[in-house]
N, C-alpha and C positions, 0 to 999 in steps of 0.2 A: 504494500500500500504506500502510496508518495505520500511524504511528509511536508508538512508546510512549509519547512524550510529548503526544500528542492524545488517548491512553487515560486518561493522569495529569489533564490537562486538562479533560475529559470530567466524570470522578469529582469533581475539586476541586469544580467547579464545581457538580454534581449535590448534593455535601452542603452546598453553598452554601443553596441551594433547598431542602431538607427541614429545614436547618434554621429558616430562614424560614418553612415549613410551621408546626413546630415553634413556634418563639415566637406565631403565633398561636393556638395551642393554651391558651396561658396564660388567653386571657380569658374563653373559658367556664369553665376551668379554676376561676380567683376568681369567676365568677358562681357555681358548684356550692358552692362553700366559703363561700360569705356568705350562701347559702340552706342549708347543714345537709345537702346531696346528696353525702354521704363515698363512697359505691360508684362514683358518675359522678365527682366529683373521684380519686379513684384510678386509675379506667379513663384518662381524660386526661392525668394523671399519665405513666401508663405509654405513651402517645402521643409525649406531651413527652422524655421520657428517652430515647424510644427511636432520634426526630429528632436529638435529641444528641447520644448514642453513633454513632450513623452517618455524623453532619457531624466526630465527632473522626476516626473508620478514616480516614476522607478526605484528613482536613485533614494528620494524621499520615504516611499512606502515598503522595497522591498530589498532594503538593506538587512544582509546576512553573512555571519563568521561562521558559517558552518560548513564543513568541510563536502564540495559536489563528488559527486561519483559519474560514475557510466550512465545511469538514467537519468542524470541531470543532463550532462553534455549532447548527449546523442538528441533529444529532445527540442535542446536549443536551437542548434544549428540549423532543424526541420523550419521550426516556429519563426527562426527570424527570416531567413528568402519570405515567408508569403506573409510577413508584418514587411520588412523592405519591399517585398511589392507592393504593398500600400500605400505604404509612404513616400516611395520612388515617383509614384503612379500620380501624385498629386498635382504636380511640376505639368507633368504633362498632359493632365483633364485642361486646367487652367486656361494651357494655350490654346483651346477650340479648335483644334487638329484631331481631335476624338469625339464619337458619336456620344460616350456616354462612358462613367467611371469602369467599369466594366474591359470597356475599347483599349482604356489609358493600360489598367493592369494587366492588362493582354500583354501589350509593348512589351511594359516593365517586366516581367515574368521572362518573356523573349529574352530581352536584354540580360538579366542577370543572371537566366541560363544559359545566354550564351547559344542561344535559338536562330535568333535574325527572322521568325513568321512576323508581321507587323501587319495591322488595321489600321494605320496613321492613312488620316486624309489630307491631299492637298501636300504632300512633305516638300515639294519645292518653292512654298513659300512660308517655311518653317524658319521661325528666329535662329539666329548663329547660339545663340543662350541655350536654349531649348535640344537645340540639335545639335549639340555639344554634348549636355546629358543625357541624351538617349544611347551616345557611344561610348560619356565613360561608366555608366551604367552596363556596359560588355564589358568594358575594364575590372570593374570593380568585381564583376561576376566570374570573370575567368578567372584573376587570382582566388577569389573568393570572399565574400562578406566577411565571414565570419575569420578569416586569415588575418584580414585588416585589424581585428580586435586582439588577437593574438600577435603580431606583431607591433600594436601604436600600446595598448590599453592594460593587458592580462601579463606581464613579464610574471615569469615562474608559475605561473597555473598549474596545480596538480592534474585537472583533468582535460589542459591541452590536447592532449593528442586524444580523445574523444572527439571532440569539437573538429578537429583537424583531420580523422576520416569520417567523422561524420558529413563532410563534404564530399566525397568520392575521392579522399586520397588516402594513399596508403605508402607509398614511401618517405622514407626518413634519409633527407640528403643529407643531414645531421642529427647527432643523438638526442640532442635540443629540437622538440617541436618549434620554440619560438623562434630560435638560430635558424630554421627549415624557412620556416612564415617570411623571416625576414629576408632572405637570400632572394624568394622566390620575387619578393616587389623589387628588389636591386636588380635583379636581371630584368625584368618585366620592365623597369623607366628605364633602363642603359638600352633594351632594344626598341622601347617607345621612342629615343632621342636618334637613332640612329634607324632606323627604318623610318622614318616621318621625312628624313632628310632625301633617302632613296628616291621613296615616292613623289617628296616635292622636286627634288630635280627632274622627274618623269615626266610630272603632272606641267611644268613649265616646259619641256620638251613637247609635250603636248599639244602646247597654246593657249595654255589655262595662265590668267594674271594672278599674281606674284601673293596677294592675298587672301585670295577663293583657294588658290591650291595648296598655301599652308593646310588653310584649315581643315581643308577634303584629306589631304596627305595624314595631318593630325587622327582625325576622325576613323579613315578607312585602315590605320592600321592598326589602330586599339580595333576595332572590330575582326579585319581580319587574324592578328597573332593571338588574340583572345575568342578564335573561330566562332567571332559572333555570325557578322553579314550582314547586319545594319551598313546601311551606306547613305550622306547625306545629301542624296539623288534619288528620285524615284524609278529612274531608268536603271538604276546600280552602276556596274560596272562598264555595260553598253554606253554609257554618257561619257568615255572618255575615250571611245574609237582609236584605243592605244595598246599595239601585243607589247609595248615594253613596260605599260602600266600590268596588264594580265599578269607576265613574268613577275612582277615585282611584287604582284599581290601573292599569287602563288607560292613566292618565296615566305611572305609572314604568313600563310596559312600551312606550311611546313614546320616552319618552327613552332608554329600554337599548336600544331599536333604531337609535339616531341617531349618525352616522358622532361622533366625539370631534372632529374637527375641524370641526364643524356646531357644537357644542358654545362651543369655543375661539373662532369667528365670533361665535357669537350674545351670548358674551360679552366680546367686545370692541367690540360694537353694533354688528354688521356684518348687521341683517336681513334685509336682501336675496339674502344666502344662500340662506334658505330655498328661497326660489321659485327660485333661478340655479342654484341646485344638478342638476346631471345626474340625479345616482342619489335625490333626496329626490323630485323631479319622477315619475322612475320608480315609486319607491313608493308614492308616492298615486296613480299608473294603476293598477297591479296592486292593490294593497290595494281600494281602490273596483271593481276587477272579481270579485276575489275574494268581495266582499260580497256584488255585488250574486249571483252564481250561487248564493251560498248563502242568501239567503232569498230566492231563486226558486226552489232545490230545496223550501227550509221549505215553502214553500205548495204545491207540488204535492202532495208529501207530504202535507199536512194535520197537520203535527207539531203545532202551537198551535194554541189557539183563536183568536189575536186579532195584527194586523199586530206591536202592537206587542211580542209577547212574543215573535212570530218575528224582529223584528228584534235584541230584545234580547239572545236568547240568541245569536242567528248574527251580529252584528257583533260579540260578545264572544271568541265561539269563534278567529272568522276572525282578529280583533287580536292574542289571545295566540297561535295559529299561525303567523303573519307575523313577529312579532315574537321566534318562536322562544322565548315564555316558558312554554306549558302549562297557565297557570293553569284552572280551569276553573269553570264555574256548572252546567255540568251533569255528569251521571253517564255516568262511562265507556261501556258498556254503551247509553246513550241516543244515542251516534253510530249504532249497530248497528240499535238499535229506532224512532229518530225522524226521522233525518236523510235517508234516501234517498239513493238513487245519485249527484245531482249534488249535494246540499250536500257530501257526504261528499268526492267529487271538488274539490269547491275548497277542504276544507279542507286535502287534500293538496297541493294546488297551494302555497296558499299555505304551507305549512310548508316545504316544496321550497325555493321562493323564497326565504325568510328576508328577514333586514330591511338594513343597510347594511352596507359593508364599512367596517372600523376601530369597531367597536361591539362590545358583548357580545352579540351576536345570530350565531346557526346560519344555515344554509343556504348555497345557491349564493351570495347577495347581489344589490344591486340593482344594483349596478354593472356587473357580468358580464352581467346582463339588460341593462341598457341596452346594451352594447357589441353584444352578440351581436343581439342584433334592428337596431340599426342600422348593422351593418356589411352587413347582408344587404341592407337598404334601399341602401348605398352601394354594393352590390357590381350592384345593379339599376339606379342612373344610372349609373355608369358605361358599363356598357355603348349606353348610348343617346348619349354625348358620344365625341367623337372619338379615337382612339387613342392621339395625342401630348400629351391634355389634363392636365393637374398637377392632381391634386386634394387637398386639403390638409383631412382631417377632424380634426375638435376636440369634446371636452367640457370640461364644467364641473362639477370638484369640489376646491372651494377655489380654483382657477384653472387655466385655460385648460389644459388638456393633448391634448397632439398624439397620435392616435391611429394605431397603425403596426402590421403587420401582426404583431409579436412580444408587444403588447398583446392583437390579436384573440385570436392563439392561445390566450395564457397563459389567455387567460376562457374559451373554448372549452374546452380540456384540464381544466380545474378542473370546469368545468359538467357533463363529460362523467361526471368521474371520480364528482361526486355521483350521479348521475344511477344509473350501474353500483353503486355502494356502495348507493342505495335499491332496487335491483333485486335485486341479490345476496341482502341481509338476507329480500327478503321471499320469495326462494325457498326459501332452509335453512325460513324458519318454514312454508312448506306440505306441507315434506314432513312436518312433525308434524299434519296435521291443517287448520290455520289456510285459511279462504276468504282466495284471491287478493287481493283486494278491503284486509279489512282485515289482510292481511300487510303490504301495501306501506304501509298506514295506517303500520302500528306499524313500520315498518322507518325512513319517515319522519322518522316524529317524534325517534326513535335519531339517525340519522345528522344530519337537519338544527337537533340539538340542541335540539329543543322540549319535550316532555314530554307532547302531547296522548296520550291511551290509548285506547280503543277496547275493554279490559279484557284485552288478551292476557298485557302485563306484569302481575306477580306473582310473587310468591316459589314460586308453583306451576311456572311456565314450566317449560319442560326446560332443562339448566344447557347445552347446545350453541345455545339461546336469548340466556341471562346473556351469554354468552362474545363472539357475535355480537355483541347489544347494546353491550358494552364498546368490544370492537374498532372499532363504527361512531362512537360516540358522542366515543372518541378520534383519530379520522383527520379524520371529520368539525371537531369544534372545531380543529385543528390544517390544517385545508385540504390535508390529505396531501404537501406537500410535504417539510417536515422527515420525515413519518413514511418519505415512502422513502430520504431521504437515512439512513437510520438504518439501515434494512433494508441498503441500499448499504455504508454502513460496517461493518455485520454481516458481511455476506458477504466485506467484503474481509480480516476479521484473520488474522493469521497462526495462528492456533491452530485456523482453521476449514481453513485448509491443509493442517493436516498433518493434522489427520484426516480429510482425502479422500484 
């Protein structure tokens, strides 16, 4: 039974995190104010205060010394994404680019899982203020909310590393949870400052002026290295008729799918990683199978005129699917009319799959593929070797890890649960109408936090769609484990007691 002080614990901690939310609200906040944008600086304003007032209820009413556990942390971390989609979401009702509060935490949700599906109306006449924070709202969601508080707020927490896979991560680039939190934002702004610059020199190669493409450069690469696919165009990618911009984005939707401790090797001059790695090994099998079905669909189809525009567009689709970012070159709608039944199928695969585990990237992961495909290869020698034989399997990520049957499972159970969460989604969407086909597209892309569309997503959708999409897009980034230990904790309060 939870104790009122895992309740007080819970909340302290929850207004810890919004207002974290909160203080990064401030720097679109001064961008709207130093461009003359008084209605977008006010909306955010009222974002900002409102993060405040909630972190004081807190701080005020559910101040506790009592030492958290596992069902504290695991809990938190569920509770605060869909209290920061609230509060996220505020910012952006405000600026009447949303049908309705509803529409806004759609975005929001998007955003801070790291999704890129979006209902935003009109976004090409969306404040710089505004459309600032719906990209670093990817930002904040690829590192993680609740990382933020474990690196600015919690130093020494005992039940860090709770909180810390209760967000979908599970390695320890250091023994220190908080020493992990913090590494991951240093890298995160060293490659925000230096991937920003790539693309603005692209983006002015272009023909884009010197100002619009800071910011589009700013913008487009916290989405893509945080494989959101928020972009702040409503054309996306197409709006900048540039393969050396494509290149460029491809590159940060590479490194957003690359485990943080690949990351932390490669920068310690450890390259050998690369290729020793288990699950990066994995990802270049599937990612190259992925391709190649989809421009072998290309061409049966007949979708291009020419090998190379079917390559181009289908190893672009297939990378920002895999990598769980969205972005796109071509038009929603042209999965439907050009792709054909097997591109269309690998581009599902690969969004399923997603990219590494300990990354800003959706999906199963590559590591669970690895485990699961070669536990069934061990589970086929085995049988052919003798009954008393020891057999002692291993991978490699980061080093040497002993593979046991509470491993297989844990990938098994997780794989299974994605699997049913893309099945689920794309049933509710059929009974509206939607072909099987591209239900499970768009149910996909929701849960394994991609953002590719297929044109279902819309402000039009039916809102038991929205609702759906939410729910997937939050369990999914979250690897459902915190979200049922939440559920769990739910069920057990006393208050739900006594009302049965």
């Amino acid at each position: 039974m939870p104790k009122s002080s895992d309740t007080k614990a819970i909340l302290e901690n929850l207004g810890k995190v919004i207002l974290g939310l909160g203080a990064a609200m401030l720097i679109p906040l001064f961008l709207s104010l130093s461009l003359g944008e008084w209605k977008p600086a006010l909306d955010l304003g009222v974002g900002f205060l409102s993060c405040v007032a909630f972190w004081l209820i807190t701080a005020l009413t559910c101040r506790t010394e009592a030492n958290a556990t596992w069902a504290v942390g695991m809990p938190t971390v569920a509770l605060s994404w869909l209290v920061a989609m609230l509060f996220g979401a505020i910012p952006l009702y405000l600026s009447g680019h949303f049908g309705s509060f509803l529409d806004a935490s759609f975005d929001c949700m998007s955003g801070l899982a790291t999704t890129g599906l979006t209902v935003i109306q009109d976004l090409d006449h969306l404040s710089y203020g505004v459309n600032l924070w719906r990209h670093m709202i990817m930002f904040l969601g690829g590192q993680g909310i609740v990382v933020i508080v474990l690196a600015l707020f919690v130093p020494g927490a005992s039940w860090a590393t709770d909180m810390y896979r209760g967000e979908g991560r599970e390695d320890h680039i250091f023994p220190n949870i908080i020493s992990t939190a913090r590494f991951i934002w240093v890298v995160s702004l060293v490659y925000l400052i230096i991937g920003t610059l790539i693309l603005w020199v692209t983006a002015l190669k272009a023909g884009m002026p010197p100002g619009k493409g800071l910011f589009d450069s700013i913008c487009i690469f916290m989405a893509g290295y945080d494989t959101g696919g928020f972009t702040p165009r409503s054309q996306g990618i197409i709006f900048y008729h540039s393969v050396w911009f494509e290149c460029a984005t491809m590159i940060t939707m590479i490194l957003g799918m690359t485990n943080f401790g690949v990351h932390y090797a490669l920068w310690r001059g450890r390259r050998s990683e690369l290729h020793r790695n288990t699950e990066m090994r994995c990802l270049a099998v599937t990612l190259s199978l992925t391709v190649f079905f989809a421009i072998a669909g290309l061409s049966i189809s007949k979708s291009y005129p020419t090998l190379l525009a079917m390559f181009r567009r289908g190893f672009y689709q297939i990378v920002s699917g895999h990598s769980g970012t969205g972005f796109m070159t071509i038009y929603g709608k042209q999965f439907v009319s050009k792709w054909g039944p097997l591109a269309l199928l690998a581009a599902i695969i690969a969004m399923g799959l997603g990219g590494a585990s300990g990354s800003t990237s959706g999906g199963i992961k590559a590591i669970r593929v690895a485990i699961s495909t070669r536990a069934l290869w061990w589970d086929a020698k085995r049988l052919l070797l003798p009954p008393d034989a020891v057999i002692v399997h291993k991978y490699h990520n980061l080093r040497d890890i002993v593979v046991t049957e509470r491993v297989v499972r844990n990938a098994l159970l997780v794989t299974l649960c994605y699997i049913l969460t893309y099945l689920g989604g794309a049933l509710i969407l059929t009974f509206y109408g939607y072909p099987l086909s591209l239900a499970i597209f768009e149910s996909t892309s929701a849960c394994a936090n991609v953002g590719l569309t297929c044109g279902i997503t819309s402000h039009a959708m039916p809102v038991l769609g929205k609702i759906t999409f939410i729910a997937q897009m939050w369990m999914g980034r979250l690897e459902f484990i915190s979200v049922f230990t939440l559920i769990g904790y739910l069920l057990k309060l006393p208050w739900r007691n006594r009302i049965v």
